[in-house]
C-alpha positions in Angstrom: 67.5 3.4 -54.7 64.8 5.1 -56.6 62.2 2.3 -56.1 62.4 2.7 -52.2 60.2 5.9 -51.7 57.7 4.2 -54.2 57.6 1.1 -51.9 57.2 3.5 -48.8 54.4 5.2 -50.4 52.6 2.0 -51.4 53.1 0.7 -47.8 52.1 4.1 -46.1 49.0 4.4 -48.7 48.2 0.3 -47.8 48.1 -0.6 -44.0 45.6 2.0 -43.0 43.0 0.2 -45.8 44.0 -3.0 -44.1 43.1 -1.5 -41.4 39.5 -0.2 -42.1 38.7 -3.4 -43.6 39.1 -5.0 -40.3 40.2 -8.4 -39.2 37.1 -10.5 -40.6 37.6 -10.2 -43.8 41.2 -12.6 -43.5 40.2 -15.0 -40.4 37.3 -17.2 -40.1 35.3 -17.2 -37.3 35.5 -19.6 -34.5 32.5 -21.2 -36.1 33.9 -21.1 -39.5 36.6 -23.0 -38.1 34.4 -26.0 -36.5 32.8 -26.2 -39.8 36.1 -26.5 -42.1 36.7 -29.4 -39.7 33.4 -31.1 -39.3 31.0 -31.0 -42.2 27.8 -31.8 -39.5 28.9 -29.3 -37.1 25.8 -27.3 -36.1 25.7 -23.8 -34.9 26.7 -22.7 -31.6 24.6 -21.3 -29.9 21.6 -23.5 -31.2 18.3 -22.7 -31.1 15.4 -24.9 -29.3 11.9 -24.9 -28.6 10.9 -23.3 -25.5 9.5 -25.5 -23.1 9.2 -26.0 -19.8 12.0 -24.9 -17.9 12.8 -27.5 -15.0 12.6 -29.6 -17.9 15.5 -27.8 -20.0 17.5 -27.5 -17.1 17.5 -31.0 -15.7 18.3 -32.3 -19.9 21.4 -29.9 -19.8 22.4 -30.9 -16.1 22.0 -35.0 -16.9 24.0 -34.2 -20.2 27.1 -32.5 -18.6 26.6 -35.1 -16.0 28.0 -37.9 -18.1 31.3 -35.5 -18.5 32.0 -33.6 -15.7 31.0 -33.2 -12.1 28.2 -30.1 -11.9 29.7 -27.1 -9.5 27.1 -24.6 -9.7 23.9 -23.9 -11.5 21.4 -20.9 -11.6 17.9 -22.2 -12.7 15.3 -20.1 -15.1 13.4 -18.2 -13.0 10.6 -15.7 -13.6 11.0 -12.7 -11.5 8.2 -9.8 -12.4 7.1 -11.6 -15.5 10.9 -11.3 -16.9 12.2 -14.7 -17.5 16.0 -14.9 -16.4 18.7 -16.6 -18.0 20.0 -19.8 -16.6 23.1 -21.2 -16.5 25.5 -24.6 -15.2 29.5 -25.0 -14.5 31.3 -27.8 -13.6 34.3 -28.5 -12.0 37.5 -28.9 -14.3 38.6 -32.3 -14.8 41.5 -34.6 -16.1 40.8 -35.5 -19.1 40.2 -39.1 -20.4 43.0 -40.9 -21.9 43.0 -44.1 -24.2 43.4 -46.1 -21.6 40.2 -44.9 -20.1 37.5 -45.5 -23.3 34.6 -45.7 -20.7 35.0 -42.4 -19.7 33.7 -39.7 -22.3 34.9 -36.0 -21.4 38.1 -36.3 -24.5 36.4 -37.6 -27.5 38.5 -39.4 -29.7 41.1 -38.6 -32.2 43.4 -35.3 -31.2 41.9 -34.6 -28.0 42.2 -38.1 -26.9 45.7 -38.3 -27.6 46.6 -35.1 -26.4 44.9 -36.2 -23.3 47.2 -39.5 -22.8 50.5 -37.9 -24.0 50.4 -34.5 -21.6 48.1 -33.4 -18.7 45.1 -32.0 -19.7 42.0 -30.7 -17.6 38.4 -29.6 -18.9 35.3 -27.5 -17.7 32.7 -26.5 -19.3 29.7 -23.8 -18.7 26.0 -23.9 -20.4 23.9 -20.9 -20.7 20.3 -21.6 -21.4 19.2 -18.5 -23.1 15.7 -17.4 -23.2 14.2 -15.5 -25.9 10.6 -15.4 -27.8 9.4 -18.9 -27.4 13.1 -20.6 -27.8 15.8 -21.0 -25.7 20.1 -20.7 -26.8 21.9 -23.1 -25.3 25.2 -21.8 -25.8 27.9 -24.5 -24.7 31.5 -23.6 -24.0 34.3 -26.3 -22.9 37.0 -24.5 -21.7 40.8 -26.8 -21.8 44.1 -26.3 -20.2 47.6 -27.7 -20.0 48.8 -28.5 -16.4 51.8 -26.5 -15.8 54.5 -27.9 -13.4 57.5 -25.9 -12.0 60.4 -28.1 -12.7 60.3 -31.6 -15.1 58.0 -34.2 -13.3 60.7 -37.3 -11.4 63.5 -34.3 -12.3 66.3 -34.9 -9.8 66.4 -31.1 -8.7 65.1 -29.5 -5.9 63.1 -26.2 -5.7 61.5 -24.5 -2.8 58.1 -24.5 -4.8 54.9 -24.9 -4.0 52.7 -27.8 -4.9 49.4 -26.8 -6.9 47.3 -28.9 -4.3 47.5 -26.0 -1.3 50.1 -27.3 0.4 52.6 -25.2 2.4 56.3 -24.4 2.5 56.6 -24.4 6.2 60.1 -22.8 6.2 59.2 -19.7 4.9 56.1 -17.9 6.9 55.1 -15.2 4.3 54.6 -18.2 1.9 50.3 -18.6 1.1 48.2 -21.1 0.0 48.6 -21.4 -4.0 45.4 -20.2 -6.3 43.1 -23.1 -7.2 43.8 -22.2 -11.1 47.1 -21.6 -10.7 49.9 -24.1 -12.0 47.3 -24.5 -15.3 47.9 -23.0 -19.0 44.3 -21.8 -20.6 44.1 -23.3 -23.8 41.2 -22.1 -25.6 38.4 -24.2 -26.4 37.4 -28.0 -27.1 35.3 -27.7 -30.2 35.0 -30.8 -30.9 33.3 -31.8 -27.4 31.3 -28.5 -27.7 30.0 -30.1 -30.9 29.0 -33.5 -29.0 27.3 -32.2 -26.0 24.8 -29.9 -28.3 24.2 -32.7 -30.8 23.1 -34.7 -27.6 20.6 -31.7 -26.5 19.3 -30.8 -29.2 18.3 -34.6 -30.1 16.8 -34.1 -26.7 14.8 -31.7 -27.3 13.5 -32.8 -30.5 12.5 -35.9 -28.6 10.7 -34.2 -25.9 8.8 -32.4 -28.6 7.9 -34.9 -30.5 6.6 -36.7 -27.4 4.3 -33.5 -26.7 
């Protein structure tokens, strides 16, 4: 009993100086992470040469291109002598199981499994950054788990609605379902992150060496 307002104390006195020291002194960063699992791993985002900038933006475009299908893109533009930031995003996708080895959005290993044993869709988004005579590409591949309502060839029935916009037509005040909806975000796929900027950056080096 006499060693409990000692403890108190101790723990009182403690947590605030955990707190002041802040979180980054226990948890690695996300980068710190890729590294611990990849000795090669190169830093995201990675800095390239500035050069011209139809050229930098087809490169990243043809690269994501042999992953995903491109949604939207803003190109670099220079408006009042500012140059602006551009960026592409893709469509989300299922992703690549090992039945499919052609096909080169899950790279192989966790992700690939993962990808045959549960439903799993990527996207990805690539900022090209400009800044004094280099650009950032910073490359982010986004993944999620599909999320069903009831156990898929279950023998129940549910007045739910289907993720692909269709419609309950017993019920009026029913709408059409959310595009993401029906989908679990789960983080990031470092691993592909690491692939498609190992791809552009040898691209890059390339194009400069040929200049």
């Amino acid at each position: 009993m006499h060693f409990r307002p000692s403890i108190l104390l101790i723990l009182v006195i403690a947590l605030p100086c955990v707190g002041l020291c802040g979180c980054r002194s226990f948890w690695p960063s996300e980068m710190d992470a890729v590294k611990a699992l990849d000795q090669n791993a190169i830093e995201n985002p990675i800095l390239v040469p500035m050069i011209d900038p139809e050229w930098a933006m087809s490169a990243v475009s043809d690269e994501l291109d042999n992953y995903f299908r491109i949604a939207r893109e803003e190109r670099i533009r220079i408006v009042d002598g500012i140059i602006t930031e551009g960026w592409i995003e893709t469509h989300p996708k299922i992703g690549a199981t090992y039945l499919e080895p052609w096909r080169r959005d899950s790279t192989f290993g966790f992700e690939r499994a993962h990808a045959t044993l549960q439903t799993v869709r990527r996207w990805a988004k690539v900022r090209v950054i400009p800044g004094q005579n280099t650009y950032f590409l910073d490359v982010k591949v986004y993944k999620e788990l599909e999320d069903l309502p009831n156990p898929q060839f279950a023998n129940v029935t549910a007045r739910a609605m289907r993720f692909d916009g269709s419609l309950d037509r017993d019920k009026d005040d029913l709408l059409i379902a959310q595009p993401n909806r029906g989908w679990i975000p789960m983080g990031r796929d470092f691993s592909l992150e690491q692939q498609i900027l190992k791809n552009l950056a040898a691209r890059f080096k390339e194009k400069c060496g040929d200049e």
